[in-house]
N, CA, C and O atoms as a CHARMM CRD file, in Angstrom:
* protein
*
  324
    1    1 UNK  N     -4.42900  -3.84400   0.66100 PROA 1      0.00000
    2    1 UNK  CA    -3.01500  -4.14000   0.74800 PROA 1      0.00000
    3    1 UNK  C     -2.66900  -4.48500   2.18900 PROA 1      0.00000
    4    1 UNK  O     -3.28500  -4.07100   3.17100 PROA 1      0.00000
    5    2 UNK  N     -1.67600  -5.24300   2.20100 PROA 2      0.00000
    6    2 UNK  CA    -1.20000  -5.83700   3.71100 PROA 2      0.00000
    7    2 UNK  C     -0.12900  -6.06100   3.44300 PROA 2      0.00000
    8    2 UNK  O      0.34700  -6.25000   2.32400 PROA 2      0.00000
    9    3 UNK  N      0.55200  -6.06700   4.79800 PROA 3      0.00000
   10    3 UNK  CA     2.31200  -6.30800   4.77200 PROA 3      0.00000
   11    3 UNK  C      2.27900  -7.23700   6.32800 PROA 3      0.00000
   12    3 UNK  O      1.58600  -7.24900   7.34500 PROA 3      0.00000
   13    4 UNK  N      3.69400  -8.10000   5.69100 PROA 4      0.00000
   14    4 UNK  CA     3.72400  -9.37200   6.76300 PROA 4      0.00000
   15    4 UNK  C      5.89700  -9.21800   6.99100 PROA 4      0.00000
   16    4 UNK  O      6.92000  -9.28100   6.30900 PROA 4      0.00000
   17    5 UNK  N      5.52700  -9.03400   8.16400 PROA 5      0.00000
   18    5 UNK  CA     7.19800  -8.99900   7.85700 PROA 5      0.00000
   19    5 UNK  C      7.84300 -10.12000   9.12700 PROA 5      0.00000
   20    5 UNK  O      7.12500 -10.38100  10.09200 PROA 5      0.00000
   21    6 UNK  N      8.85200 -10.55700   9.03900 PROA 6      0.00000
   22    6 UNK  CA     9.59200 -11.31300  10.33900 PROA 6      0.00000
   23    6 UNK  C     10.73500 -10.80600  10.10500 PROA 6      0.00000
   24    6 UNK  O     11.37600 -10.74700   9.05500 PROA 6      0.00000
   25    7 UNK  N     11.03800 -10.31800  11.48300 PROA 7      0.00000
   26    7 UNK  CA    12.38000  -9.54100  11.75200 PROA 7      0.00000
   27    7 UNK  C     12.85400 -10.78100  13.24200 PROA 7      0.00000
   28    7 UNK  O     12.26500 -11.25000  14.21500 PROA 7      0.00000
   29    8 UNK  N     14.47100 -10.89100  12.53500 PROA 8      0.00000
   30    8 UNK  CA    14.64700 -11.98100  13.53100 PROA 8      0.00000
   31    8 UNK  C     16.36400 -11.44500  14.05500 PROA 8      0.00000
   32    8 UNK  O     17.31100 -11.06000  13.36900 PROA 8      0.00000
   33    9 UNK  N     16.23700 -11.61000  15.40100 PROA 9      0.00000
   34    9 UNK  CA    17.13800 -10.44000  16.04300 PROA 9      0.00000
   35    9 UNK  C     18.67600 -11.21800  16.06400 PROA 9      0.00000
   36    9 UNK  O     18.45400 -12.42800  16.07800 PROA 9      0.00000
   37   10 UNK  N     19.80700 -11.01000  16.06800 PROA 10     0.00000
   38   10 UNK  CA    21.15400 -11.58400  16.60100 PROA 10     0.00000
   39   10 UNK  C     20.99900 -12.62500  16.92500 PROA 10     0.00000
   40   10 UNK  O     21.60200 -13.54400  16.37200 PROA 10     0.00000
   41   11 UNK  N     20.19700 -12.81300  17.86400 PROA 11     0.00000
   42   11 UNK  CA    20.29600 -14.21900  19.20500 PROA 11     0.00000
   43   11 UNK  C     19.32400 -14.87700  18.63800 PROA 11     0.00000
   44   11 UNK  O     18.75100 -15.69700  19.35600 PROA 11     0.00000
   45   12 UNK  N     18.92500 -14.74600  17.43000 PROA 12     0.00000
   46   12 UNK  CA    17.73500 -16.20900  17.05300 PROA 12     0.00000
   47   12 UNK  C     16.26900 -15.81300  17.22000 PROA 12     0.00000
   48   12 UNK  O     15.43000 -16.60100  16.78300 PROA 12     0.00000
   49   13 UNK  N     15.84600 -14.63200  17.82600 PROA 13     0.00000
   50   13 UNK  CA    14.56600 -14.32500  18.35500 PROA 13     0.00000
   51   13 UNK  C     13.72600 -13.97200  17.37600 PROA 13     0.00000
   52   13 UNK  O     14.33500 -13.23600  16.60000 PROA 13     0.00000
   53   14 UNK  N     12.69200 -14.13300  17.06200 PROA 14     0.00000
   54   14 UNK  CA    12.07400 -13.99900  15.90800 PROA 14     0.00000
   55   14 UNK  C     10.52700 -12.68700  16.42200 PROA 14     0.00000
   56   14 UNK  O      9.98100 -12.71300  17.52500 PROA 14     0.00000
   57   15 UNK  N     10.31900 -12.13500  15.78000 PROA 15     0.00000
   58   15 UNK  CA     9.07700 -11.01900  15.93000 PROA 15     0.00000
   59   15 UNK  C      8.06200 -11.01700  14.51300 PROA 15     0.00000
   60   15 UNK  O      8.62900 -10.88800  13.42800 PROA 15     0.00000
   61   16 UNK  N      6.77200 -11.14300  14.54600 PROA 16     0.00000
   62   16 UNK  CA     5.98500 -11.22500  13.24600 PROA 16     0.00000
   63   16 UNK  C      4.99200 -10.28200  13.05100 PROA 16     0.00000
   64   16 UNK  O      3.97100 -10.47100  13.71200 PROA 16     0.00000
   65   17 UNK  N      5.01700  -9.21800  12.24700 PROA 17     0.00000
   66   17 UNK  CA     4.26500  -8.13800  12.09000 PROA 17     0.00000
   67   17 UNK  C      3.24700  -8.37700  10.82600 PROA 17     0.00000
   68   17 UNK  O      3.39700  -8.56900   9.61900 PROA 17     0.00000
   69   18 UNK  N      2.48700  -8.30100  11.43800 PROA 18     0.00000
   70   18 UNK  CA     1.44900  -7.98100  10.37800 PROA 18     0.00000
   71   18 UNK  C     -0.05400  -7.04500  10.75900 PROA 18     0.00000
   72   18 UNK  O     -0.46500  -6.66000  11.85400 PROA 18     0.00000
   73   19 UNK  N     -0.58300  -6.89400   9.51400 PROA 19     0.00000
   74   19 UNK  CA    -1.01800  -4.96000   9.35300 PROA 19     0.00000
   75   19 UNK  C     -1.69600  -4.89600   8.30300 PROA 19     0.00000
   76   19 UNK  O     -1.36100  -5.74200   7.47300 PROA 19     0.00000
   77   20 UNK  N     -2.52200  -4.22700   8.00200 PROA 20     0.00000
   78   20 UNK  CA    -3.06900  -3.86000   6.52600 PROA 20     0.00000
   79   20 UNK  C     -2.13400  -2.15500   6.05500 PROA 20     0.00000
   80   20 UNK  O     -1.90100  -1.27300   6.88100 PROA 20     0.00000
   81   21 UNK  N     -1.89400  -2.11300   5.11600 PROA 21     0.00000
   82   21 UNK  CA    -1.15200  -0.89800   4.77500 PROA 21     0.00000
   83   21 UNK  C     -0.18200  -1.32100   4.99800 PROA 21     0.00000
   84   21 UNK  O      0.12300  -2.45100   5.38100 PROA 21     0.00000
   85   22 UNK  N      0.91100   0.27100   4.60100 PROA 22     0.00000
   86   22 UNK  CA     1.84600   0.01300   5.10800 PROA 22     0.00000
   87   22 UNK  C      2.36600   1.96500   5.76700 PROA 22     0.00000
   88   22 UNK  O      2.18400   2.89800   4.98400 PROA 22     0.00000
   89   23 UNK  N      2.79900   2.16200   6.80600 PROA 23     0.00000
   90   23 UNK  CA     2.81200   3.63400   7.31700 PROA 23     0.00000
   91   23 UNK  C      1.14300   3.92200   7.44000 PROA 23     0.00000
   92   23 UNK  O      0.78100   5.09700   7.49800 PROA 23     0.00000
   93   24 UNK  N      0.42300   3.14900   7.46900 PROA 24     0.00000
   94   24 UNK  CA    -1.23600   3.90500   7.12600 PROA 24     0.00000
   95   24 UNK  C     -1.92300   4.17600   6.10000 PROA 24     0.00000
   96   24 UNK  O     -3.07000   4.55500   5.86600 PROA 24     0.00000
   97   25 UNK  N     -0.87400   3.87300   5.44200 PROA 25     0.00000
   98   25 UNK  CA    -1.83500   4.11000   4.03600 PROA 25     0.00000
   99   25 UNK  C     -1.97500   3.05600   3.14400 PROA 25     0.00000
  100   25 UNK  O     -1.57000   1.92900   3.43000 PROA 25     0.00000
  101   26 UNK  N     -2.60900   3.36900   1.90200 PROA 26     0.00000
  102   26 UNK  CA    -2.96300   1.86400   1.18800 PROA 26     0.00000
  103   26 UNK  C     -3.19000   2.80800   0.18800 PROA 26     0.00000
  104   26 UNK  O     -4.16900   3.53900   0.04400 PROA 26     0.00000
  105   27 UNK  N     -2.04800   2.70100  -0.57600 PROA 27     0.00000
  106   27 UNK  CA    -1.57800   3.32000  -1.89400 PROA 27     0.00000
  107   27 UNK  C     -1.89000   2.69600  -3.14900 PROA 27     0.00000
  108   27 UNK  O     -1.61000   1.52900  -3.42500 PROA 27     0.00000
  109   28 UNK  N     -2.53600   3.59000  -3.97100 PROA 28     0.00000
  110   28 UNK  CA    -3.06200   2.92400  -5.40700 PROA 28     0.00000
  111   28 UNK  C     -1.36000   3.11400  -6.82300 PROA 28     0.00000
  112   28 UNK  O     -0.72300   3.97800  -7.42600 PROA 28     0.00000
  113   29 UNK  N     -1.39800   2.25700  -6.71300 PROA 29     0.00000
  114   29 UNK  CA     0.09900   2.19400  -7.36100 PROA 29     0.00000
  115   29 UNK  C     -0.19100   1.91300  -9.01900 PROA 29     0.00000
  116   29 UNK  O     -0.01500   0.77200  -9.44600 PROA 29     0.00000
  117   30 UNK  N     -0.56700   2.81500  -9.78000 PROA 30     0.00000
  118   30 UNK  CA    -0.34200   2.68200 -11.48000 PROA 30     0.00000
  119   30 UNK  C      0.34800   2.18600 -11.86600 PROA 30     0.00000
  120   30 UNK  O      1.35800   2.05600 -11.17400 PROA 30     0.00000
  121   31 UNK  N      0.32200   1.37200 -13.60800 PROA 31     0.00000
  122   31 UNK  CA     1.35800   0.87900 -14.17300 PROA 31     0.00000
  123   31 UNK  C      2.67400   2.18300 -14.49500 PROA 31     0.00000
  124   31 UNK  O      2.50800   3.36700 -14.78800 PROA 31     0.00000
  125   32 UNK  N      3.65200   1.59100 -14.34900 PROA 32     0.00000
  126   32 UNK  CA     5.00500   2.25900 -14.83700 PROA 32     0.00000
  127   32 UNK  C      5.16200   3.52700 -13.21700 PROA 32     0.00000
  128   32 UNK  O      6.00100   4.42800 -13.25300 PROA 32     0.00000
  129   33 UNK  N      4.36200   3.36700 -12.14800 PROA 33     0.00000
  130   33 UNK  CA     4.68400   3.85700 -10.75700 PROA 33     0.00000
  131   33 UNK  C      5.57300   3.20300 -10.21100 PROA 33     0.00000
  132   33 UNK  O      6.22200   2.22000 -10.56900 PROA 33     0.00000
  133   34 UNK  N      5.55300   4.27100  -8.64700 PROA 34     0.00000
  134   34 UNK  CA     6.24900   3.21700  -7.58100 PROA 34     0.00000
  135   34 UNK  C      5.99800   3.98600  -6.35100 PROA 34     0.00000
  136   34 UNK  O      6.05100   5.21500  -6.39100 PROA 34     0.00000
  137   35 UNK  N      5.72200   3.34000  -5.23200 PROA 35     0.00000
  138   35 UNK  CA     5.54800   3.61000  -4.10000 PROA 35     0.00000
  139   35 UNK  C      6.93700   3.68500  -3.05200 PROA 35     0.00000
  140   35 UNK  O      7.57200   2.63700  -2.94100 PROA 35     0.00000
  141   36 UNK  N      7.36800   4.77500  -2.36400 PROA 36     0.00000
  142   36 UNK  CA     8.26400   4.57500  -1.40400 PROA 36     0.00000
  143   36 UNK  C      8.25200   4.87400  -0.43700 PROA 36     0.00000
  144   36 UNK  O      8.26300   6.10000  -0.33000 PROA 36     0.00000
  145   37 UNK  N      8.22500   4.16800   0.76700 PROA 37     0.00000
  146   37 UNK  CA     8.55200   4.66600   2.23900 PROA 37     0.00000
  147   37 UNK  C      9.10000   4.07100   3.09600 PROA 37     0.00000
  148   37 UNK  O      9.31500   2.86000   3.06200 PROA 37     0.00000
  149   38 UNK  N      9.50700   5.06100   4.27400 PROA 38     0.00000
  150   38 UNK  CA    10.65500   4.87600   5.16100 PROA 38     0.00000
  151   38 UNK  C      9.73400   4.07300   6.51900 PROA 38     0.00000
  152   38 UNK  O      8.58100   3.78400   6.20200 PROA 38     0.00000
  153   39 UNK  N     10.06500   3.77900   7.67400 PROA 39     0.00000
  154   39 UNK  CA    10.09100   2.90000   8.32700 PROA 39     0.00000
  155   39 UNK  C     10.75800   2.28500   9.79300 PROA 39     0.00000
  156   39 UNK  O     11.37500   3.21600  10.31000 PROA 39     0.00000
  157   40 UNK  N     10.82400   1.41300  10.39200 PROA 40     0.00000
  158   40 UNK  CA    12.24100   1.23100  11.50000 PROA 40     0.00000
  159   40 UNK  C     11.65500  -0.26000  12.08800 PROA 40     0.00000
  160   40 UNK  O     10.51400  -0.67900  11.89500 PROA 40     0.00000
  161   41 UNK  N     12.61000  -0.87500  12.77000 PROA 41     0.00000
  162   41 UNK  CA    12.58100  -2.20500  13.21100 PROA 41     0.00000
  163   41 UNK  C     13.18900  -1.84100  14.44200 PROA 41     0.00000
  164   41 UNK  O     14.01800  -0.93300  14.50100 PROA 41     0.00000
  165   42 UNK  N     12.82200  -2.50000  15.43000 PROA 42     0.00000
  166   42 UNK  CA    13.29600  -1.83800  16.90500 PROA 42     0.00000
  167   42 UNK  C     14.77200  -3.74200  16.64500 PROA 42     0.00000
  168   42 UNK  O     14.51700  -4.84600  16.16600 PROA 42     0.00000
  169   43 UNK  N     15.71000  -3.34900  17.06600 PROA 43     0.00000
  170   43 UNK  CA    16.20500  -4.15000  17.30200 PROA 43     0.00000
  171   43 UNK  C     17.00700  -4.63900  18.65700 PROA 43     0.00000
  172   43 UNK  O     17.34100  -3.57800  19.18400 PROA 43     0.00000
  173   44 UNK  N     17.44500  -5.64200  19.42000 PROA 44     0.00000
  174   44 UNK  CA    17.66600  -6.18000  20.51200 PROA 44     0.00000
  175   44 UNK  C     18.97600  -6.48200  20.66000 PROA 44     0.00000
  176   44 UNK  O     19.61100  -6.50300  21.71400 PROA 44     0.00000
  177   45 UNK  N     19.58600  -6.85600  18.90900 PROA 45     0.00000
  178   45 UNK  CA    20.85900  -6.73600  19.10600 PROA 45     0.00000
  179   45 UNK  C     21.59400  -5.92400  18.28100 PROA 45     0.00000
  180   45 UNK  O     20.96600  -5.04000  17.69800 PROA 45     0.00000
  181   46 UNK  N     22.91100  -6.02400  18.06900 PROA 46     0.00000
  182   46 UNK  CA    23.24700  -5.23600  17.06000 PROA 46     0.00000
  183   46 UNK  C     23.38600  -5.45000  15.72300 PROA 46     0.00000
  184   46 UNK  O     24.06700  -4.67700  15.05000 PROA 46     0.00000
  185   47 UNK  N     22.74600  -6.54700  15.16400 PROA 47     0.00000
  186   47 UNK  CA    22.19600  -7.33000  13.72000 PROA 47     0.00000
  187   47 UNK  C     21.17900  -8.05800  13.98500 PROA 47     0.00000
  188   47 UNK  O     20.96900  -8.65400  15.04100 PROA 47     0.00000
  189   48 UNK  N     20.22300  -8.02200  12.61800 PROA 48     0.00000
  190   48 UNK  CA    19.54200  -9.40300  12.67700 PROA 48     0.00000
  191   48 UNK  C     19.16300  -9.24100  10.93100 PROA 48     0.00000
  192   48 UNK  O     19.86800  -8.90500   9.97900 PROA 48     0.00000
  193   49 UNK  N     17.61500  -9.68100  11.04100 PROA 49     0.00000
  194   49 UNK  CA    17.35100  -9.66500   9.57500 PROA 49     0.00000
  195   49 UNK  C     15.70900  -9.81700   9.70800 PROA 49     0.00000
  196   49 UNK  O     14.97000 -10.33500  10.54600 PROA 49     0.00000
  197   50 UNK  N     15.45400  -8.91800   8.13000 PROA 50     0.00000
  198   50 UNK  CA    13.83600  -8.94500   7.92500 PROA 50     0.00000
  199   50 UNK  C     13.66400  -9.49800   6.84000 PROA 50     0.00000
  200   50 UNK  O     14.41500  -9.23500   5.90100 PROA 50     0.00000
  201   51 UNK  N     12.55400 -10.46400   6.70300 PROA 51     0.00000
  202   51 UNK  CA    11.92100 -10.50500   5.24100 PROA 51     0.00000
  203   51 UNK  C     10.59700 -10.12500   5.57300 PROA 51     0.00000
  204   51 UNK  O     10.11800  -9.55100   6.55200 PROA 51     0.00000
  205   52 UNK  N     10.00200 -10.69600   4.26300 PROA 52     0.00000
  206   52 UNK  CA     8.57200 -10.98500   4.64900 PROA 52     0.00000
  207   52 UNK  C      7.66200 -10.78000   3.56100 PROA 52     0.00000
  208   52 UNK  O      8.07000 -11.48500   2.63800 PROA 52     0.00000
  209   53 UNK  N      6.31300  -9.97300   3.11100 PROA 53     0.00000
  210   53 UNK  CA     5.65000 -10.44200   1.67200 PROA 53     0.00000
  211   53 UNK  C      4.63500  -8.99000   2.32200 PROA 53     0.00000
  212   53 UNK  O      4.26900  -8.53100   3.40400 PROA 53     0.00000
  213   54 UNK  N      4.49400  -8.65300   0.62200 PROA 54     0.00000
  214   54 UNK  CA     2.85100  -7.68300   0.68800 PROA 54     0.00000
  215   54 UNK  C      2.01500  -8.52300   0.41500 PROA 54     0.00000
  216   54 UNK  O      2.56300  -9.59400   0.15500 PROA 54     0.00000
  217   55 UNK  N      1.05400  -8.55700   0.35500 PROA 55     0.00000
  218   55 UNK  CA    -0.12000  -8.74700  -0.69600 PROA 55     0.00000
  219   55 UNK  C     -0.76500  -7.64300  -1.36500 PROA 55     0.00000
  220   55 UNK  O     -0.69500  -6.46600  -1.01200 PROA 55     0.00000
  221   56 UNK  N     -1.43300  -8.12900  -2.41100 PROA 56     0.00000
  222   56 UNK  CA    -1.59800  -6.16800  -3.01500 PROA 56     0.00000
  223   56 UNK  C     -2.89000  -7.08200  -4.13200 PROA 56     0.00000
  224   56 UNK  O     -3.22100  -8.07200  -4.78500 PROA 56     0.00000
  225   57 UNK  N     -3.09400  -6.08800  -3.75600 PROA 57     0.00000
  226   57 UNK  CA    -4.38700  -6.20800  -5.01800 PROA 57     0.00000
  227   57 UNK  C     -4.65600  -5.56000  -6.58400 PROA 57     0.00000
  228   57 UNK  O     -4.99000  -4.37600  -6.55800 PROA 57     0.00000
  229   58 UNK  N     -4.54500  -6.23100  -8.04400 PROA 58     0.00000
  230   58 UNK  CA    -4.82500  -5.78400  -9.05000 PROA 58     0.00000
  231   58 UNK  C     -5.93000  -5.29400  -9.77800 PROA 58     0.00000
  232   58 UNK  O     -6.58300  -5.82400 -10.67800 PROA 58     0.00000
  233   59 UNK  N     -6.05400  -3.87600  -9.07800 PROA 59     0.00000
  234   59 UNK  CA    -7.33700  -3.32700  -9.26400 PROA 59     0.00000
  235   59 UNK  C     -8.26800  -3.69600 -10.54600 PROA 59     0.00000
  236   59 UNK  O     -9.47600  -3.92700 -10.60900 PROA 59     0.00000
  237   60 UNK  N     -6.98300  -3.65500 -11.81600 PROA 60     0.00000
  238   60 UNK  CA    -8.29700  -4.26100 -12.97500 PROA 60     0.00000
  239   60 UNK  C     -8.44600  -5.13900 -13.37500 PROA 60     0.00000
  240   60 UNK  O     -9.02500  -5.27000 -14.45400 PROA 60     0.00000
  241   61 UNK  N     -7.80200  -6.52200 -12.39300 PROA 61     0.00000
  242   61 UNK  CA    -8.98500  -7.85300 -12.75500 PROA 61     0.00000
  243   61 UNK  C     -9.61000  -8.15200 -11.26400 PROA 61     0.00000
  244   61 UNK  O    -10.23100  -9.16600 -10.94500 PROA 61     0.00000
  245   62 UNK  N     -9.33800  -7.17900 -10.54100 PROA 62     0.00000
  246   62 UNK  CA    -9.65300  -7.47000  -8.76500 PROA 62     0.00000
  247   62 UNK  C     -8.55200  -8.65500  -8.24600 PROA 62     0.00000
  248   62 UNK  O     -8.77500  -9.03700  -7.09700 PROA 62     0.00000
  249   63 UNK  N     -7.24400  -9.37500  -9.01800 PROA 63     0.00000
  250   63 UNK  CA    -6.76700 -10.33000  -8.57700 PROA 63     0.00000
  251   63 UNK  C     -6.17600  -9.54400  -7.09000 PROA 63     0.00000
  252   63 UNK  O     -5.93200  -8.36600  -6.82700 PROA 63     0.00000
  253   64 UNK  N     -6.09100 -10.74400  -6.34000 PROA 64     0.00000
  254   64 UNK  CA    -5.20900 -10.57800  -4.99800 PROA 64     0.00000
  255   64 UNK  C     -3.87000 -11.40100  -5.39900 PROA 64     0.00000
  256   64 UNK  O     -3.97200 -12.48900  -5.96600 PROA 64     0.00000
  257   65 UNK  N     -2.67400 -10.86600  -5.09700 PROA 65     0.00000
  258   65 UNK  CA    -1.17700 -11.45100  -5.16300 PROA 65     0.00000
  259   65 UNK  C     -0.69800 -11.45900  -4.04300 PROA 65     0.00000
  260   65 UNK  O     -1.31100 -10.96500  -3.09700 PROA 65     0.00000
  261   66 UNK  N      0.84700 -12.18600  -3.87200 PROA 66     0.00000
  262   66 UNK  CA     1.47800 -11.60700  -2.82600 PROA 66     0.00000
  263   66 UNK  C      3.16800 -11.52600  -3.64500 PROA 66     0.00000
  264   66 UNK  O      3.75100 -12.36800  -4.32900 PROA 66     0.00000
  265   67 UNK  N      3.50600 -10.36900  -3.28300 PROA 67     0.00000
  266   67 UNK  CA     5.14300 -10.36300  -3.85900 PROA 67     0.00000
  267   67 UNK  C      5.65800 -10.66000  -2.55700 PROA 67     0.00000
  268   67 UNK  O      5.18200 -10.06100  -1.59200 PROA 67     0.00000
  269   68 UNK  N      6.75800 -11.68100  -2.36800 PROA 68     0.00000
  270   68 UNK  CA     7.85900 -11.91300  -1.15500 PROA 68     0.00000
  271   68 UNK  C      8.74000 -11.08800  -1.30300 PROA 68     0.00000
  272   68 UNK  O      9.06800 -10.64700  -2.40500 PROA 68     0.00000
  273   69 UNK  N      9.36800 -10.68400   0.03000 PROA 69     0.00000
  274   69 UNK  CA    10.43300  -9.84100   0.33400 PROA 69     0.00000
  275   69 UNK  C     11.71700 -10.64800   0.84100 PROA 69     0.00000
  276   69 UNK  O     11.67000 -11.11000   1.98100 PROA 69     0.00000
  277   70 UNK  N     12.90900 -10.85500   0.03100 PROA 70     0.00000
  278   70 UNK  CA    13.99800 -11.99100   0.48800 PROA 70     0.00000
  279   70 UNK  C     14.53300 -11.35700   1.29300 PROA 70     0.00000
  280   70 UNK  O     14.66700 -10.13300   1.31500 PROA 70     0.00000
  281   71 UNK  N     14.86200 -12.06200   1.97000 PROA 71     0.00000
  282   71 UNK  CA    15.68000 -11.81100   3.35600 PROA 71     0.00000
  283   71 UNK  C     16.76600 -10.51400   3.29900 PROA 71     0.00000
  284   71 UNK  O     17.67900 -10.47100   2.47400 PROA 71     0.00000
  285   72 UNK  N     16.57600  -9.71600   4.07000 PROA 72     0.00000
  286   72 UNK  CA    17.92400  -8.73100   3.89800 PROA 72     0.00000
  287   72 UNK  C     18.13500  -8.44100   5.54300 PROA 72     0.00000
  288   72 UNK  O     17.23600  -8.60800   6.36700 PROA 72     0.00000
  289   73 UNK  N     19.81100  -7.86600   5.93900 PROA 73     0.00000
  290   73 UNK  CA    20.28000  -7.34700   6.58100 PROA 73     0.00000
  291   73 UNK  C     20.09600  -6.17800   7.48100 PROA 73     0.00000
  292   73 UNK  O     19.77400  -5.10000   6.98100 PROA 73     0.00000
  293   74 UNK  N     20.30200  -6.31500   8.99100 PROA 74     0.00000
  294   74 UNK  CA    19.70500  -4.91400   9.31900 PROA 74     0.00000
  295   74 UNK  C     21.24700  -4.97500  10.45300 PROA 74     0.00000
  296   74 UNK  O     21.93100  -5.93100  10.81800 PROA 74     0.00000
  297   75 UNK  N     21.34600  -3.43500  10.75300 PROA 75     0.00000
  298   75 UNK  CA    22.79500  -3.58700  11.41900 PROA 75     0.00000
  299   75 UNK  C     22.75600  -2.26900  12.04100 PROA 75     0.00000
  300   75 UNK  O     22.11100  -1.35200  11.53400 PROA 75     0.00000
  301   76 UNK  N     23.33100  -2.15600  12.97600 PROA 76     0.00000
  302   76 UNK  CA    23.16700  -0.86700  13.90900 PROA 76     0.00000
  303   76 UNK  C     24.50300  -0.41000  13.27400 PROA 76     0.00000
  304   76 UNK  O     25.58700  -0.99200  13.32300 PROA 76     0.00000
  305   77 UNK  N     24.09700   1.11200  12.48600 PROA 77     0.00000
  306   77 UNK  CA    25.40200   1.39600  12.23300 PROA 77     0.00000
  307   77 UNK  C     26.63500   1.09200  12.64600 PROA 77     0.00000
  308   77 UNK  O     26.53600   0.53500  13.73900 PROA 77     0.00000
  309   78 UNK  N     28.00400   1.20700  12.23000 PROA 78     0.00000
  310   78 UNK  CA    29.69100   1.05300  13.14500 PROA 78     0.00000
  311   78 UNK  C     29.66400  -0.32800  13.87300 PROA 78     0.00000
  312   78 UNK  O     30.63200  -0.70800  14.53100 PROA 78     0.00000
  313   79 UNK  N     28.24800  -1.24600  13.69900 PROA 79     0.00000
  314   79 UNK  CA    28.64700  -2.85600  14.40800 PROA 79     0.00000
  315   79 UNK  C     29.44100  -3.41000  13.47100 PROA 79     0.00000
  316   79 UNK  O     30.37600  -4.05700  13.94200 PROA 79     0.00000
  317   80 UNK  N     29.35600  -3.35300  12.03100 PROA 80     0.00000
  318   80 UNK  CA    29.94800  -4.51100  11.28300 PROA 80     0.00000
  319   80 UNK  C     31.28600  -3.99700  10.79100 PROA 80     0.00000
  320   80 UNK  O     31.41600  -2.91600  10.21800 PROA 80     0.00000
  321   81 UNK  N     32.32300  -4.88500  11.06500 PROA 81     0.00000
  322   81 UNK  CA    33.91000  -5.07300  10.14600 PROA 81     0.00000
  323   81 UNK  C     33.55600  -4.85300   8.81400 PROA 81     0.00000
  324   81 UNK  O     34.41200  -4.90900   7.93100 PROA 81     0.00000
């Protein structure tokens, strides 16, 4: 498993992470599961935004995928009206 993320700050600045895992680990995720964890994005201003994609692997045909992550919002608490 791998995670690819772009976090792109207020002012246009863009940062590209990528990693195998995600927190360190590389979680075997069963049908009808779910994996959750917490995280942080250092940010520069007081908004920007992350997307980005896993790839993950289907242990019982060995396929490799990638699910995308659509763009969402990040905001330093009390910045936004």
């Amino acid at each position: 498993m791998a995670r690819y993320w772009k976090i792109t700050q207020g002012s246009g600045d863009c940062q590209e992470v990528r990693g195998k895992g995600v927190v360190g680990q590389q979680p075997l995720i069963g049908p009808g599961q779910s994996f959750r964890y917490t995280s942080r994005a250092i940010l520069q201003t007081p908004v920007g935004v992350m997307e980005g994609a896993y790839t993950l692997l289907d242990t019982s045909t060995q396929r490799v995928f990638e699910v995308a992550i659509t763009p969402f919002r990040l905001a330093v608490p009390l910045q936004l009206h």
